[in-house]
NULOLO-841273 format. One record per residue (C-alpha): residue number from 1; x, y, z. Coordinates in steps of 0.02 Angstrom, whole numbers, plus 50000, padded with zeros to 5 digits. Example, Ala and Ser with C-alpha at 12.3 -4.5 7.8 and 13.67 -1.06 7.14 Angstrom:
<nodes>
<node lumba="1" X="50615" Y="49775" Z="50390"/>
<node lumba="2" X="50684" Y="49947" Z="50357"/>
</nodes>
This chain:
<nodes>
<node lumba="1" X="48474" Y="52515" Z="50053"/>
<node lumba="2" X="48525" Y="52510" Z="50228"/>
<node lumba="3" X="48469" Y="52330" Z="50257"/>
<node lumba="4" X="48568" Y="52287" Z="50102"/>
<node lumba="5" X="48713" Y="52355" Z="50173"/>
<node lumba="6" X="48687" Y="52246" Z="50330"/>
<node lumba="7" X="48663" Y="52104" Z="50233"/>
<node lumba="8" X="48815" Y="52127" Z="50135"/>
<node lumba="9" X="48901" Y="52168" Z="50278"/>
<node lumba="10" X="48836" Y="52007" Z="50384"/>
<node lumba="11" X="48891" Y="51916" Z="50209"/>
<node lumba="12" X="49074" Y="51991" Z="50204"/>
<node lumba="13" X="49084" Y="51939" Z="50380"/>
<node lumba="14" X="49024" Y="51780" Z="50366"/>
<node lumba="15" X="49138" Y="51733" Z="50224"/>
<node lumba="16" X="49284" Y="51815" Z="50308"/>
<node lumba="17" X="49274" Y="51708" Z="50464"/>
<node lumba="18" X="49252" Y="51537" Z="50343"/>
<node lumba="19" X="49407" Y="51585" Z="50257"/>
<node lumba="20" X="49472" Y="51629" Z="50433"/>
<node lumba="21" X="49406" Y="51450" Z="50484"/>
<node lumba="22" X="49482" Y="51365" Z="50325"/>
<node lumba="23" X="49651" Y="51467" Z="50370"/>
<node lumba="24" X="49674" Y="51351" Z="50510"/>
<node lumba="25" X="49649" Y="51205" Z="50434"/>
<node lumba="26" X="49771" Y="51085" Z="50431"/>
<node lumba="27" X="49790" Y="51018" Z="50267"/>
<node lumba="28" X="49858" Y="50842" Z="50237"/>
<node lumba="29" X="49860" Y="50722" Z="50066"/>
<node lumba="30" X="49825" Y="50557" Z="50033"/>
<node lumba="31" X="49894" Y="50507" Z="49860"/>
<node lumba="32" X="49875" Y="50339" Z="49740"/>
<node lumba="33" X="49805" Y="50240" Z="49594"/>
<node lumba="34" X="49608" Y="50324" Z="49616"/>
<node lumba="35" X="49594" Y="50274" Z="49449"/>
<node lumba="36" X="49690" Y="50155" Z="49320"/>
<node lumba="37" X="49723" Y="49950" Z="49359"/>
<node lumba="38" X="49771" Y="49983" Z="49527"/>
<node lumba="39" X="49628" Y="50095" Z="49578"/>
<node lumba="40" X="49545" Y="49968" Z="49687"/>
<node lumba="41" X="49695" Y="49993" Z="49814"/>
<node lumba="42" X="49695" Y="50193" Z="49787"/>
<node lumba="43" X="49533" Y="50161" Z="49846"/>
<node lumba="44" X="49576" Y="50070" Z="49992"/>
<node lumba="45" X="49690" Y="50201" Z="50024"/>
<node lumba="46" X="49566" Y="50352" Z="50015"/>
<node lumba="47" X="49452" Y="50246" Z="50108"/>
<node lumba="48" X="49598" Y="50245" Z="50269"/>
<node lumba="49" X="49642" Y="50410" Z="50245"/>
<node lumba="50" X="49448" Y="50490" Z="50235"/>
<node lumba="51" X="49423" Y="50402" Z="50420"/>
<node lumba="52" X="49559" Y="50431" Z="50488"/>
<node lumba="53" X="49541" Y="50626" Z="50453"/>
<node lumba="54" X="49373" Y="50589" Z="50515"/>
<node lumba="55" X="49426" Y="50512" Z="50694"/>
<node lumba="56" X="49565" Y="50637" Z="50726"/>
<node lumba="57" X="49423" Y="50781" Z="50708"/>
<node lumba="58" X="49310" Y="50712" Z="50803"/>
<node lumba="59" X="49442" Y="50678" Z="50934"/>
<node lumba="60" X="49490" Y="50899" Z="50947"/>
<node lumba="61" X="49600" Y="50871" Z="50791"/>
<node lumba="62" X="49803" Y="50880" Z="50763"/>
<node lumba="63" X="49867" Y="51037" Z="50875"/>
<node lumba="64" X="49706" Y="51097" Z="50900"/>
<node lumba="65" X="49664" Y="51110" Z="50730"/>
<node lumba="66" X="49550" Y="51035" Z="50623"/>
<node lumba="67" X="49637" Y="50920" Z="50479"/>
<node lumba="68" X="49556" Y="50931" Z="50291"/>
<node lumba="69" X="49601" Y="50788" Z="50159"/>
<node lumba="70" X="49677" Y="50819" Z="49981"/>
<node lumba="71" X="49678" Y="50700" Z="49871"/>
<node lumba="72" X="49806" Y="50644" Z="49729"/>
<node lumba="73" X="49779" Y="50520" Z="49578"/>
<node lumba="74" X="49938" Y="50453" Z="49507"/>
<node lumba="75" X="49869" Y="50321" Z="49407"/>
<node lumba="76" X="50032" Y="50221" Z="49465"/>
<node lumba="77" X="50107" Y="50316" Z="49340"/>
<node lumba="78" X="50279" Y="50398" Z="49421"/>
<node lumba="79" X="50270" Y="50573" Z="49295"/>
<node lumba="80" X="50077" Y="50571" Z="49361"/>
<node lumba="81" X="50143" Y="50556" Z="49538"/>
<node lumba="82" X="50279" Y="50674" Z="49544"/>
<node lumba="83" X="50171" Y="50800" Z="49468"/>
<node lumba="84" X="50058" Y="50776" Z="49605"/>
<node lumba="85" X="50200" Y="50786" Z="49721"/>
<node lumba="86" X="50237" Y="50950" Z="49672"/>
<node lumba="87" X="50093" Y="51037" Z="49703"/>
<node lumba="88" X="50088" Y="50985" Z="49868"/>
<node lumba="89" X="50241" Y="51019" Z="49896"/>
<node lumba="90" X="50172" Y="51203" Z="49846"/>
<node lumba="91" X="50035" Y="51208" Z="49924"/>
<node lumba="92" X="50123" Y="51205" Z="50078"/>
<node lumba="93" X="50053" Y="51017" Z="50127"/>
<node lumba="94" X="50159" Y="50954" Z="50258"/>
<node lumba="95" X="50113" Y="50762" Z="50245"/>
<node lumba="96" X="50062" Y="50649" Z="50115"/>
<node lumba="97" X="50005" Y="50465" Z="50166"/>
<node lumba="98" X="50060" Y="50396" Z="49985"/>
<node lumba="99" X="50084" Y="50313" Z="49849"/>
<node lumba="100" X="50049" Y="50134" Z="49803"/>
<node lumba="101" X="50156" Y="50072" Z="49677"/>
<node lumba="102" X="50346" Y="50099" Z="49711"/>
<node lumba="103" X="50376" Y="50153" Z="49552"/>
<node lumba="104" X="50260" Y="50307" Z="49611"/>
<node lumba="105" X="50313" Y="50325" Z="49783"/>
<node lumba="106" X="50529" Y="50325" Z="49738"/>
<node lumba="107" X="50519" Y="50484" Z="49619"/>
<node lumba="108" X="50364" Y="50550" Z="49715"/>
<node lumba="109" X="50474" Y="50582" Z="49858"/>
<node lumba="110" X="50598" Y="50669" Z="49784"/>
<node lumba="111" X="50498" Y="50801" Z="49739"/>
<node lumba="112" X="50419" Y="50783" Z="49904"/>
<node lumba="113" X="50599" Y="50795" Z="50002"/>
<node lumba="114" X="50636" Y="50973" Z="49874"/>
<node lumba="115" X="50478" Y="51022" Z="49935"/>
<node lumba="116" X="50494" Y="51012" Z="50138"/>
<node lumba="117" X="50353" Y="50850" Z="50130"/>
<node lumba="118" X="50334" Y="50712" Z="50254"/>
<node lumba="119" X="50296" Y="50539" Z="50156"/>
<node lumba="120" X="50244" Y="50394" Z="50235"/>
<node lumba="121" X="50201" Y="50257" Z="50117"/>
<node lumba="122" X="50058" Y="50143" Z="50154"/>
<node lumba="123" X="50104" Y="50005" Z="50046"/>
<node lumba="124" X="50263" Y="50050" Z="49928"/>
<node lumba="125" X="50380" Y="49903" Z="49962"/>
<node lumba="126" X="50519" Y="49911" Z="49857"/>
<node lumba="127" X="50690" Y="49928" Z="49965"/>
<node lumba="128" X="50765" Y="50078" Z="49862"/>
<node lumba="129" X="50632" Y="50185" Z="49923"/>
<node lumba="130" X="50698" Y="50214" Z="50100"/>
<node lumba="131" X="50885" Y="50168" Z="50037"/>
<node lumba="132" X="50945" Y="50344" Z="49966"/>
<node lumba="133" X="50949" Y="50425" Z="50125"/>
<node lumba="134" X="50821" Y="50562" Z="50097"/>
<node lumba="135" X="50753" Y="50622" Z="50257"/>
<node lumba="136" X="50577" Y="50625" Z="50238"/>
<node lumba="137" X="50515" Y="50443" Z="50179"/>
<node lumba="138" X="50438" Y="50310" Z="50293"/>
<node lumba="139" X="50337" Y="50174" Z="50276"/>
<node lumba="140" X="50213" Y="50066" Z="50390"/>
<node lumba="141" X="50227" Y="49921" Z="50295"/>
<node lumba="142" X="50376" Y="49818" Z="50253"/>
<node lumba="143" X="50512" Y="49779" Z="50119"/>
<node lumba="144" X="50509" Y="49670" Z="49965"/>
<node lumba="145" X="50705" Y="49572" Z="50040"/>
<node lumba="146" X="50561" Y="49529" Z="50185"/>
<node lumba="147" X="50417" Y="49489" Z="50079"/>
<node lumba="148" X="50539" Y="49373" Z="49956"/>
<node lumba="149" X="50605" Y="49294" Z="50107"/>
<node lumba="150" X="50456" Y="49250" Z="50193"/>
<node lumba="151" X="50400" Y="49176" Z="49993"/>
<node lumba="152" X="50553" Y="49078" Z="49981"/>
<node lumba="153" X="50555" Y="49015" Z="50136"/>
<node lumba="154" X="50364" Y="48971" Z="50090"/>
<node lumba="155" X="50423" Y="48881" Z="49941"/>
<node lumba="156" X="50553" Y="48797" Z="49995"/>
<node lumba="157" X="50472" Y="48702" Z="50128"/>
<node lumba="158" X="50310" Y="48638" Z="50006"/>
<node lumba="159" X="50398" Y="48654" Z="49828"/>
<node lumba="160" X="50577" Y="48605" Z="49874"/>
<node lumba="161" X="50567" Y="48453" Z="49740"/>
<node lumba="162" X="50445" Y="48547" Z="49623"/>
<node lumba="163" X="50453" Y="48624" Z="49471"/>
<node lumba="164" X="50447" Y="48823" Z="49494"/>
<node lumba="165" X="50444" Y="48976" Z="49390"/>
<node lumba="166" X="50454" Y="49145" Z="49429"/>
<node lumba="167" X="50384" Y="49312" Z="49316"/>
<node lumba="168" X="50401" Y="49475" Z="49346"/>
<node lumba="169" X="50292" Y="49633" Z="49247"/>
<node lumba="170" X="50441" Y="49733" Z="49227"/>
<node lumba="171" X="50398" Y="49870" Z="49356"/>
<node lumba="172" X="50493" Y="49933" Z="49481"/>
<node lumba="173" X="50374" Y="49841" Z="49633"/>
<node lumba="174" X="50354" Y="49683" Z="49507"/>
<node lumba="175" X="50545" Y="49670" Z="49462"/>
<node lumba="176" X="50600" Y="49693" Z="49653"/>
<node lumba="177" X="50487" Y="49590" Z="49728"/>
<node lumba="178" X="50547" Y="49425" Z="49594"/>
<node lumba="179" X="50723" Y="49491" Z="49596"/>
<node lumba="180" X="50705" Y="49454" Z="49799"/>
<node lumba="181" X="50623" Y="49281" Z="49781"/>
<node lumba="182" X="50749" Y="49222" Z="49672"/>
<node lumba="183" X="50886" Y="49292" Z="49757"/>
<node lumba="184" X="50821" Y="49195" Z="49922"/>
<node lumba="185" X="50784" Y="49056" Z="49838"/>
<node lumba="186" X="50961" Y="49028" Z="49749"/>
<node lumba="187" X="51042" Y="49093" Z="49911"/>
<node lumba="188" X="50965" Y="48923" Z="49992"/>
<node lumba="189" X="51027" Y="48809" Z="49845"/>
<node lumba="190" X="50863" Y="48814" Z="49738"/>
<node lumba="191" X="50883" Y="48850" Z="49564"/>
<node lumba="192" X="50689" Y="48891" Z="49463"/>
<node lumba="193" X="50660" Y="48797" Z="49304"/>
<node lumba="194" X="50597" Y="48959" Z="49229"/>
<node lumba="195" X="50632" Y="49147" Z="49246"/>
<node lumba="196" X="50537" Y="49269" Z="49145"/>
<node lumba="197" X="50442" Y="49429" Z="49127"/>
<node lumba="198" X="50295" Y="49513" Z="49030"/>
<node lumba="199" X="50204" Y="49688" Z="49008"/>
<node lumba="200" X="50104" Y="49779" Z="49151"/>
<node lumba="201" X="49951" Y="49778" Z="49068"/>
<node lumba="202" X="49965" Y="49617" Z="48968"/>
<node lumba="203" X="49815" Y="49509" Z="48929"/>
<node lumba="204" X="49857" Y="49367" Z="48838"/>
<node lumba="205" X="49969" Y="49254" Z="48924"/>
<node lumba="206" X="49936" Y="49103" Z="48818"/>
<node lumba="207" X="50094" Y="49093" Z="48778"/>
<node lumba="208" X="50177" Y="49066" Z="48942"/>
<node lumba="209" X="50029" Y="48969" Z="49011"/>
<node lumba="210" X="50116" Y="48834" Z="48859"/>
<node lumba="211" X="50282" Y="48858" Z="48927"/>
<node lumba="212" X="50206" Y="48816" Z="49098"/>
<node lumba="213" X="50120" Y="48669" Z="49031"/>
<node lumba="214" X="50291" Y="48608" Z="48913"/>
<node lumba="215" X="50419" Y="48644" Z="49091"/>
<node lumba="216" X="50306" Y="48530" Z="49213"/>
<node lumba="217" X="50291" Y="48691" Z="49312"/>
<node lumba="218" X="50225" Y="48652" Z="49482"/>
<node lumba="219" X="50223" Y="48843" Z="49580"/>
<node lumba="220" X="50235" Y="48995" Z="49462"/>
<node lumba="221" X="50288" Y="49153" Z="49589"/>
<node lumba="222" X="50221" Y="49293" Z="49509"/>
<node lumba="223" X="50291" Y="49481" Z="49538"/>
<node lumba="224" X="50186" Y="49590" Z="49487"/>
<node lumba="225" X="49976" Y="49655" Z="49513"/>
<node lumba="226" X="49820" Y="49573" Z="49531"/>
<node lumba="227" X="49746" Y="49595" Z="49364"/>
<node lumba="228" X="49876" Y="49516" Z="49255"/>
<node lumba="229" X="49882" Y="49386" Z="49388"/>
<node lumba="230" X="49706" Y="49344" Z="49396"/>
<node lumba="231" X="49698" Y="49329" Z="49195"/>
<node lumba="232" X="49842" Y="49228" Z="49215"/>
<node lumba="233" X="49774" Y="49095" Z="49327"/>
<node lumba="234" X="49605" Y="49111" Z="49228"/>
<node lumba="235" X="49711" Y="49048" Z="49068"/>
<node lumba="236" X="49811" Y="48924" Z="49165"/>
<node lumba="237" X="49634" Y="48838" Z="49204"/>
<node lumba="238" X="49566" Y="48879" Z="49039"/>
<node lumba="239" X="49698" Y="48756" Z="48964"/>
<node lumba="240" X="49700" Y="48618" Z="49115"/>
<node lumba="241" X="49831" Y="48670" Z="49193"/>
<node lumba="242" X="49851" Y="48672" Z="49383"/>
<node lumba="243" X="49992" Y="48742" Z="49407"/>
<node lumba="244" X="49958" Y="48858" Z="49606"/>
<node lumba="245" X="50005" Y="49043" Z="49568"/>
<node lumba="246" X="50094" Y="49148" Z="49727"/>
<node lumba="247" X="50129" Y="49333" Z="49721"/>
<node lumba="248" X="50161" Y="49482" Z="49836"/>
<node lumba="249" X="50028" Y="49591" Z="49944"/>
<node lumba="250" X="49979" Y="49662" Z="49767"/>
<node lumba="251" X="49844" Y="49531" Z="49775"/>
<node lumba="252" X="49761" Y="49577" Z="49956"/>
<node lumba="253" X="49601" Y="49630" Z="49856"/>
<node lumba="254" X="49438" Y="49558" Z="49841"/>
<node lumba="255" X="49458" Y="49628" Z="49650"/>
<node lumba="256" X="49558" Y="49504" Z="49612"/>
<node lumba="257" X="49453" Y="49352" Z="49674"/>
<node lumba="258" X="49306" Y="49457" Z="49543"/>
<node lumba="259" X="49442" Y="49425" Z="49410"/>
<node lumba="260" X="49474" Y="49224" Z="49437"/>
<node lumba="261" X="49299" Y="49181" Z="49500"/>
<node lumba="262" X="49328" Y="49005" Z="49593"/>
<node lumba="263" X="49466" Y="48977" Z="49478"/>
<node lumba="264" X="49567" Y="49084" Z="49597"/>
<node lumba="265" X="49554" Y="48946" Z="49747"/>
<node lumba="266" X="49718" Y="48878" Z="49803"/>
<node lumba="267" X="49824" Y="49044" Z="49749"/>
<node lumba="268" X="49936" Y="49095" Z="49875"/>
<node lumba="269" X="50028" Y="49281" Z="49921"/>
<node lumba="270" X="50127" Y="49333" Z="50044"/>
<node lumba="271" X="50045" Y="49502" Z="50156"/>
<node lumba="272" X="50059" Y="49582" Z="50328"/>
<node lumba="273" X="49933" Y="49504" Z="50473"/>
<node lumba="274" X="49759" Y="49543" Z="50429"/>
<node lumba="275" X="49758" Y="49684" Z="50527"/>
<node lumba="276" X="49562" Y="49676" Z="50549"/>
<node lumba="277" X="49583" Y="49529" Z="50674"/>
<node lumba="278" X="49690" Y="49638" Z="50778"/>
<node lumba="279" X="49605" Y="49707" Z="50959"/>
<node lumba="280" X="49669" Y="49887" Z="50917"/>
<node lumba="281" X="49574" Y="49895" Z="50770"/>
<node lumba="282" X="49403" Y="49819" Z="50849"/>
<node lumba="283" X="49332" Y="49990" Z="50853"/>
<node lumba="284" X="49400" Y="50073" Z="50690"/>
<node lumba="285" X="49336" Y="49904" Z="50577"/>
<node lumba="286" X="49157" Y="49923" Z="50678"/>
<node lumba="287" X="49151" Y="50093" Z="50602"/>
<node lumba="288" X="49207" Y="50064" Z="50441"/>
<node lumba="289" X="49073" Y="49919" Z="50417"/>
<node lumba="290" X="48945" Y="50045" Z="50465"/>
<node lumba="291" X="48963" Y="50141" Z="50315"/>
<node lumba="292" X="48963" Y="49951" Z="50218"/>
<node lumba="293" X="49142" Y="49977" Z="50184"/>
<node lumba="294" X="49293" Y="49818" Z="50189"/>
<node lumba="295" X="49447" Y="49893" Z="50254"/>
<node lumba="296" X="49547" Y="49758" Z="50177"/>
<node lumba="297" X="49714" Y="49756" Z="50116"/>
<node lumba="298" X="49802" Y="49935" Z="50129"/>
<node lumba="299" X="49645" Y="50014" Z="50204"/>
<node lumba="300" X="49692" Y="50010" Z="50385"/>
<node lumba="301" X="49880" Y="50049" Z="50336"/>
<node lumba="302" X="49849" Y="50203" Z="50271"/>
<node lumba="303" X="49748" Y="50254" Z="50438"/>
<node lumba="304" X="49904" Y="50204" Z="50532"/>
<node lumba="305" X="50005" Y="50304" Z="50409"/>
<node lumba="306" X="49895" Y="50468" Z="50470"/>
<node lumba="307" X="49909" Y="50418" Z="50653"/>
<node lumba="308" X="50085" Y="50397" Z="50651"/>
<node lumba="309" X="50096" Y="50576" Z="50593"/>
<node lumba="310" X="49960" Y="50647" Z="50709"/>
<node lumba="311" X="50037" Y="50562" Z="50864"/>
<node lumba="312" X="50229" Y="50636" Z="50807"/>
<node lumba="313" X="50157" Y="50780" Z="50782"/>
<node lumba="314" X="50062" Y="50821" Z="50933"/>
<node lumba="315" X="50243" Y="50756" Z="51025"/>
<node lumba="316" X="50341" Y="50874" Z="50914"/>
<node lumba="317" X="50208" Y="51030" Z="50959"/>
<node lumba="318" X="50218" Y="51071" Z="50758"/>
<node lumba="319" X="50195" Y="51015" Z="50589"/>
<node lumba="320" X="50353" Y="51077" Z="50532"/>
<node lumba="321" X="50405" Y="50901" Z="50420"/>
<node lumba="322" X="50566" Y="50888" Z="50480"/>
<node lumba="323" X="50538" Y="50928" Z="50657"/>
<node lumba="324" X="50413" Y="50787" Z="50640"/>
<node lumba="325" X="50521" Y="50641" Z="50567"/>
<node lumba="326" X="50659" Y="50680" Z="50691"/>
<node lumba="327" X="50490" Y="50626" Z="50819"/>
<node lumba="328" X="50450" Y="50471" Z="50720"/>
<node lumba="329" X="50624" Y="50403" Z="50713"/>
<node lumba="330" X="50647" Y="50436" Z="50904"/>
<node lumba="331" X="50456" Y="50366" Z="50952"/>
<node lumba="332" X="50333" Y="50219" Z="50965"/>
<node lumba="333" X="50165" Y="50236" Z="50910"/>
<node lumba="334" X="49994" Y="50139" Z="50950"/>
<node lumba="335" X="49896" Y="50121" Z="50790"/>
<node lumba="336" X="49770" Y="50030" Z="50718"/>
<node lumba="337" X="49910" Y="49903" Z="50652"/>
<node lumba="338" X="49985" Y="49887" Z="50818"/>
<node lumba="339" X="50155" Y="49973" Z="50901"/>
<node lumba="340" X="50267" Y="50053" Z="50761"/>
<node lumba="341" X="50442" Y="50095" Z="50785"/>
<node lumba="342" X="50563" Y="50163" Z="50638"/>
<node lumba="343" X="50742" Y="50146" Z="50608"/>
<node lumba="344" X="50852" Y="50298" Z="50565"/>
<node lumba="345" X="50792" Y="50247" Z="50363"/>
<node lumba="346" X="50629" Y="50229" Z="50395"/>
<node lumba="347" X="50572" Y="50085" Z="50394"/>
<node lumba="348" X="50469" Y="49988" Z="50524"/>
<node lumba="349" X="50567" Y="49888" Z="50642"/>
<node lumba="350" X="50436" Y="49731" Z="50637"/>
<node lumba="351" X="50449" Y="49609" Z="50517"/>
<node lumba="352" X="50266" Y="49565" Z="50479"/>
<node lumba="353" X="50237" Y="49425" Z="50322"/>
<node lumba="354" X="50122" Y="49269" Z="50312"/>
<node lumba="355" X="50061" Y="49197" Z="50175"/>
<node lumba="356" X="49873" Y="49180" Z="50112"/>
<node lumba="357" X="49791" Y="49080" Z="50027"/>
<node lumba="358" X="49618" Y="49127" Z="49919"/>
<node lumba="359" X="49467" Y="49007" Z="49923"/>
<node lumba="360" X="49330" Y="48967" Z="49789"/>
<node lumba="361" X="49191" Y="49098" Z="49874"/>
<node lumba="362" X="49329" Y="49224" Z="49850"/>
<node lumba="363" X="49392" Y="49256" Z="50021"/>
<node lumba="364" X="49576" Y="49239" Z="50074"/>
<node lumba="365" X="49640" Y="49173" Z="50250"/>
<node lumba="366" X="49810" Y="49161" Z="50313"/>
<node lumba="367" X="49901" Y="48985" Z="50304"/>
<node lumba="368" X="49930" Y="48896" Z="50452"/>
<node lumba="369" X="50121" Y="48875" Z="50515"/>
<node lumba="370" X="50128" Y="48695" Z="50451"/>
<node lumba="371" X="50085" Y="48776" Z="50258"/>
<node lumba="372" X="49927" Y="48663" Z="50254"/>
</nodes>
């Protein structure tokens, strides 16, 4: 009886001290599509996220602490998303790297500024989400009035006398992101032949691809994600037509090239500098390839996303979320990406577009400066 006791005694003690361990965990979220159409860049996202919170424990931690991951699934769906925001926000989370789609991140972070919760976004583009003056957004990437410049200037130099469309899926990142093409475009004297939209979700896109065909169309710029893109240009070869698609970063995934198959060569979109080819992220992409992983596309954002924090953190000597913006707003930080700075909204002070282009094998490299 008396060794029992012991034993339950070595057993209440044990399990004390791991709750007392787990007590001092910091806890930090990562939230995004992890399942759904988009899910190949909420994995992406996970991916940055899980070794990031990796590195900064191997490295002593944030504050002398050891960080642990949550993760959120919003399915790009923004009722899915603020839920999720919520309970964070009461679990006590003080920083979510998150969402993907805009139309997750904007009412996401409402719920996350009610709840005292840093937000950085990864990869949420749209303008309005750092425009409403809440005081807890950021983001590492940039803005869709960048993105649709650096498109329409894009266009303009190679499709000036062409024939050119422009769709949109109706979402909040599709919508923006055409809205902001068109409005550079027409700014510059360039009026498109063709302005329409369709369904997120959509599969059959017969239809336009006869429109296409019947209006000549040289460039269709497409706002919207990779899957109703890559059916899209599937169809468009399907009937003979060869008419180059362009869209936004939604396309920086290999997904999409899995979609086309080498109908997908020659289709352009506009994304930040692969950030794999930078020296700060030598060591970081070494390790991710060790564990047979790509960090394409948003991967090595959302690590930046968690270093930002860690670095304003440590700076700030808390976690406290505000205490912590008022840090990122007033610092640089090294990441993976390379030097961020943030204005008083937010957003990143470097402007960072190029356009791509996607090849028959299914890889995509950035166009040269000529637009060869």
């Amino acid at each position: 009886m008396k060794s029992l006791k012991l034993i339950g005694l070595a057993l209440g003690t044990s399990l004390a001290l791991t709750a007392s361990a787990l007590a001092q965990d910091i806890t930090v979220g990562v939230a995004g599509p992890m399942t759904g159409g988009e899910s190949a860049f909420g994995r992406q996202m996970k991916n940055g996220a899980e070794q990031a919170v990796e590195d900064l424990n191997t490295a002593g931690g944030v504050l002398g602490k050891k960080l642990a991951l949550q993760v959120g699934d919003d399915a790009c769906d923004p009722k899915q998303a603020r839920s999720i925001a919520e309970k964070f926000a009461s679990s006590k989370i003080p920083f979510v790297a998150g969402h993907y789609c805009s139309s997750s991140s904007i009412p996401a972070s409402e719920a996350y500024a009610e709840g005292n919760v840093l937000q950085i976004t990864p990869a949420s583009t749209n303008p309005l989400y750092t425009e409403r003056k809440l005081w807890n957004v950021a983001r590492v990437c940039g803005r869709d009035d960048q993105q649709g410049l650096v498109a329409a200037e894009f266009i303009l130099k190679n499709y000036k006398d062409k024939n050119v469309a422009i769709l949109n899926d109706k979402s909040t990142y599709g919508k923006g992101l055409a809205d902001e093409t068109k409005k550079a475009l027409n700014k510059a004297g360039f009026t498109e032949k063709m302005f329409e939209s369709y369904n997120k979700g959509d599969k059959d896109f017969n239809a336009i691809v006869s429109r296409l065909k019947r209006d000549n169309i040289d460039l269709v710029y497409v706002g919207g994600y990779h899957q109703e893109s890559g059916l899209l240009v599937r169809q468009m070869r399907d009937q003979g037509l060869k008419t180059v698609l362009m869209a936004g970063d939604a396309l920086a995934d290999k997904e999409f090239a899995s979609i086309t198959g080498p109908a997908g060569e020659g289709t352009l979109f506009t994304f930040g500098p692969d950030p794999r080819n930078k020296p700060t992220a030598k060591a970081i992409v070494e390790r991710f390839k060790a564990k047979n992983i790509d960090p394409e596309g948003y991967t090595l954002y959302t690590y930046a996303a968690m270093q930002v924090w860690s670095q304003a953190a440590t700076k700030a000597g808390t976690t406290d979320p505000k205490k912590v913006m008022d840090a990122i707003k007033a610092g640089a930080w090294d990441t993976v990406i390379g030097k961020l700075e943030f204005d008083a909204k937010g957003d990143i002070k470097q402007l960072d577009y190029v356009v791509y282009k996607w090849d028959a094998k299914g890889n995509y490299t950035e166009v040269n400066p000529k637009g060869s």
